[in-house]
C-alpha positions in Angstrom: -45.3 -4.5 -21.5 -46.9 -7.0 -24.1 -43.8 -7.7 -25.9 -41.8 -8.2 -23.0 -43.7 -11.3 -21.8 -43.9 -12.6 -25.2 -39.7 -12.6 -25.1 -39.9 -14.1 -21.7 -42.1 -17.4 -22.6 -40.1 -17.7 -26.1 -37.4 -17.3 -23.7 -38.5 -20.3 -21.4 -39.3 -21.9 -23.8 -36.1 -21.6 -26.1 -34.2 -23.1 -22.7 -36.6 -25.9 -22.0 -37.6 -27.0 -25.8 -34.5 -26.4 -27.2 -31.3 -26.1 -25.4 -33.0 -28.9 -22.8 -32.7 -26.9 -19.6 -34.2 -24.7 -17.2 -34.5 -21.3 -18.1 -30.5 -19.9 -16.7 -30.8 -16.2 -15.2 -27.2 -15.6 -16.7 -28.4 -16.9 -20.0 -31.0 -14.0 -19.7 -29.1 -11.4 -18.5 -26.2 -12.4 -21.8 -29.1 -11.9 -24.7 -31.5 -9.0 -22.7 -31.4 -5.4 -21.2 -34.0 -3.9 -18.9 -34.9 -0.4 -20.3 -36.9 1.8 -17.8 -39.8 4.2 -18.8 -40.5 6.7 -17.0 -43.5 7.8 -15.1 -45.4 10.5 -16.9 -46.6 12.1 -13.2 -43.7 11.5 -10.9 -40.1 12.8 -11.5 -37.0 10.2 -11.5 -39.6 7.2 -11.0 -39.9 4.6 -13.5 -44.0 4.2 -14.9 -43.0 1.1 -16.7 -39.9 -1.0 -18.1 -39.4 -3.6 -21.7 -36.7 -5.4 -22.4 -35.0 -4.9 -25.2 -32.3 -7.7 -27.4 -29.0 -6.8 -26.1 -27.1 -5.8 -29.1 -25.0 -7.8 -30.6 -26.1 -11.5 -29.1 -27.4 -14.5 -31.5 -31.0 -14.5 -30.9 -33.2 -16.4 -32.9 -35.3 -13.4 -35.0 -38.2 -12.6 -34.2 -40.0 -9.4 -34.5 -42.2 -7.7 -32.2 -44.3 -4.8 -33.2 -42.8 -1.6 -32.6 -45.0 0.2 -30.6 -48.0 -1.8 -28.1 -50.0 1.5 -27.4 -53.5 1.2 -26.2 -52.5 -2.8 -25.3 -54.3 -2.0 -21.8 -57.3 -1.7 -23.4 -57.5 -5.6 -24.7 -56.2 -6.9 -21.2 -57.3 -7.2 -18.1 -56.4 -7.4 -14.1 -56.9 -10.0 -11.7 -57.4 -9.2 -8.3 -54.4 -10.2 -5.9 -55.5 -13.0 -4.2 -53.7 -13.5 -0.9 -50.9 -14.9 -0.2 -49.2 -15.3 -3.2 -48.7 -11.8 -4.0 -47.3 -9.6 -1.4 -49.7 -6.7 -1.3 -48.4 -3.6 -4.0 -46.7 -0.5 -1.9 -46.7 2.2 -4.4 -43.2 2.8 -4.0 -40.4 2.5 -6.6 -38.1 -0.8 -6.2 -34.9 -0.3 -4.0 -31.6 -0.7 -5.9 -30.0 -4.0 -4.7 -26.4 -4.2 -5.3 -26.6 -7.5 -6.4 -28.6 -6.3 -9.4 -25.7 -5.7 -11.1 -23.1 -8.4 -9.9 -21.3 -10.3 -13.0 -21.7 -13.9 -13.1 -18.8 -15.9 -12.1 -16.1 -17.0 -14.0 -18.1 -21.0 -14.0 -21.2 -19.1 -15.0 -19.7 -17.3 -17.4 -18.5 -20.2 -19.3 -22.1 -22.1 -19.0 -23.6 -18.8 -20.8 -20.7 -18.7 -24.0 -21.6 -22.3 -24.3 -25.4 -22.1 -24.2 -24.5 -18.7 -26.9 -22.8 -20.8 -29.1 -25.6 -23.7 -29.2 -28.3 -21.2 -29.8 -26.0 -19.7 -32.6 -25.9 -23.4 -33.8 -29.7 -23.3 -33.8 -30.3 -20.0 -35.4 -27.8 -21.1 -37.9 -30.3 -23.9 -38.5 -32.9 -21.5 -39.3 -34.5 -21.4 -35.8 -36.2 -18.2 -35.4 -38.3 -16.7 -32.6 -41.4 -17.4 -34.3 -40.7 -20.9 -34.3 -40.4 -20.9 -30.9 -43.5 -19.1 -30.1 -45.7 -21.5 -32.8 -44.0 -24.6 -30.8 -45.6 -22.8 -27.4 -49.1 -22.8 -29.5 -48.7 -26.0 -31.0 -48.1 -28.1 -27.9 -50.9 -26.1 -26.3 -48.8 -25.1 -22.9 -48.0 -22.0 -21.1 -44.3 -21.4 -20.6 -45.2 -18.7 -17.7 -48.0 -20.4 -15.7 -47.2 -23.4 -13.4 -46.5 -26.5 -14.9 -46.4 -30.1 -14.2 -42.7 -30.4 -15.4 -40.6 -28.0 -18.0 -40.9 -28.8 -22.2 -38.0 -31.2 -22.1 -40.3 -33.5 -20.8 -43.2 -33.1 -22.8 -45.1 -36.1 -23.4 -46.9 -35.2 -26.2 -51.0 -35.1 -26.4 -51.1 -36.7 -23.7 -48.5 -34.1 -21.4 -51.0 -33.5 -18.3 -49.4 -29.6 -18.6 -51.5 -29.2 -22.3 -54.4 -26.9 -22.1 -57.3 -29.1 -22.4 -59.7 -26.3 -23.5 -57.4 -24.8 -26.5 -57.4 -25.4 -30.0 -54.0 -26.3 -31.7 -53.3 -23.8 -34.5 -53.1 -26.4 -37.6 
């Protein structure tokens, strides 16, 4: 869904540009839930999935529209080129276990500290938004392949800016 890969590069980028690290699964798993839809033609099989703010957790705001319908309409799909994708079965994932494993007591402790920082932040009047006009600003893509993550950005003359875009102001 549309807003879910907006929260994942504000996400990234939150990690990299802000709390100076690489995005942490944990860190993730602490401020997000994965909410299934379900399929419209087959029974118990999920058509589609967003995730949701977990509630509760110190995200920066930012609001995302409430409803995305018709958003297929203004995308499109590239063709799976072989052979970085493995090729789509049709099937419905198979639970894995390990899906729901807590973090370790070390991990645990990295993600109450990396809480509290971007509590800090927030209380500083970061928001989502900001986060999101820092992505357009520096002209980079927090979910494509880069030459090294934001806390290293260089600037205008970072070789992972998009050479073709316009900066927003």
């Amino acid at each position: 869904m549309p807003n879910s890969i907006a929260q994942i590069a504000i996400f990234i980028h939150l990690c990299e540009g802000y709390l100076g690290i690489v995005p942490h699964f944990n860190l993730w798993r602490a401020l997000y839930r994965l909410k299934g839809h379900l399929s419209n033609i087959h029974r118990n099989v999920v058509g589609g999935d967003a995730f949701l703010a977990a509630p509760g957790e110190c995200l920066p705001d930012f609001e995302l529209r409430d409803t995305n319908k018709g958003w297929a309409r203004d995308l499109f799909v590239v063709s799976n080129l072989a052979p970085y994708l493995p090729a789509r079965t049709g099937r419905a994932p198979k639970y894995k276990a390990c899906w729901e494993e807590p973090p370790t007591a070390e991990e645990v402790v990295q993600v109450e500290r990396l809480l509290k920082e971007i509590a800090g932040l927030t209380a500083r009047k970061l928001t989502g938004a900001t986060v999101a006009l820092s992505i357009c600003k520096r002209l980079t893509q927090p979910l494509q392949e880069r030459v090294q993550p934001a806390y290293e950005y260089w600037g205008r003359e970072d070789p992972t800016r998009d050479r073709n875009a316009r900066s927003p102001g």
